[in-house]
C-alpha positions in Angstrom: 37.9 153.9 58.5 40.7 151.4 57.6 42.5 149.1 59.5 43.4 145.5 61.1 46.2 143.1 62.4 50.0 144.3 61.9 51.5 142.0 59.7 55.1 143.8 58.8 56.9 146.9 60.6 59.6 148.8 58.3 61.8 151.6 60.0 62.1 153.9 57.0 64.6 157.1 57.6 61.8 159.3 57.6 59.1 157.4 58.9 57.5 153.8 59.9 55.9 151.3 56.7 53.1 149.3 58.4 51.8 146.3 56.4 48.2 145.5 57.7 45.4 142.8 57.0 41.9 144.2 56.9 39.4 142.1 56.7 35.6 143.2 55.7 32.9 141.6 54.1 34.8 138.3 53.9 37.8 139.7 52.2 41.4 140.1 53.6 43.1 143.1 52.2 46.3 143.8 52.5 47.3 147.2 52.9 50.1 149.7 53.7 50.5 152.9 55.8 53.2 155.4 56.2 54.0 156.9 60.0 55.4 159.3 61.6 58.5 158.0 63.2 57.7 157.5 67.3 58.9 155.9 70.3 56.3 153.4 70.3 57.4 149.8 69.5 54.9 148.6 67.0 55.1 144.7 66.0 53.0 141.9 63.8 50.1 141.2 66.0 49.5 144.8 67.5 46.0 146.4 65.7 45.7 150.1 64.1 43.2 151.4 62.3 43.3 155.1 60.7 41.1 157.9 59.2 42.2 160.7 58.0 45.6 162.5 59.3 46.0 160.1 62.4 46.1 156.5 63.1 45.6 154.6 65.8 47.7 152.0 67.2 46.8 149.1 70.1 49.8 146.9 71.4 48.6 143.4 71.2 49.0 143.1 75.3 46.4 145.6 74.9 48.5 147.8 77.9 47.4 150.7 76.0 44.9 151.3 73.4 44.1 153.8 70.5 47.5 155.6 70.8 47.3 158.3 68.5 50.1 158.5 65.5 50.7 160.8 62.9 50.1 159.8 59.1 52.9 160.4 55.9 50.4 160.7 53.0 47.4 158.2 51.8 47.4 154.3 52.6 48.2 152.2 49.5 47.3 148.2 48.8 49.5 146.1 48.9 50.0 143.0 46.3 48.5 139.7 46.9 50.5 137.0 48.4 51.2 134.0 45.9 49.7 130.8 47.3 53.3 129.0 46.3 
């Protein structure tokens, strides 16, 4: 299982780029994840985590939690951030 804080949202035509932090073991990954398109208004702070076909997202008012949403192919990591 993968996941973390929202750090970037990109409406694609086809479907939704998530930018995401993970954190484990003392290291903060950054990662990317391709969904579905959806009604559901995902922004930076919100949490999702994902595991094989299906994510799932948590609004960070928490007023709903572990909505499901359909993945578009494998995650992919992201490039470090330059410490200009």
């Amino acid at each position: 299982m993968i996941g973390g804080l929202i750090t970037e949202v990109f409406p694609c035509d086809r479907f939704i780029e998530v930018h995401v932090v993970e954190e484990k073991h003392g290291r903060r990954d950054r990662v990317g994840l391709h969904l579905a398109r959806s009604n559901h208004n995902m922004q930076p702070g919100d949490t999702i985590w994902w595991q094989g076909g299906y994510a799932m997202w948590t609004p960070k008012s928490r007023r709903l939690t572990d909505v499901p949403l359909e993945r578009r192919g494998p995650s992919f990591t992201l490039p470090r951030k330059s410490k200009a």
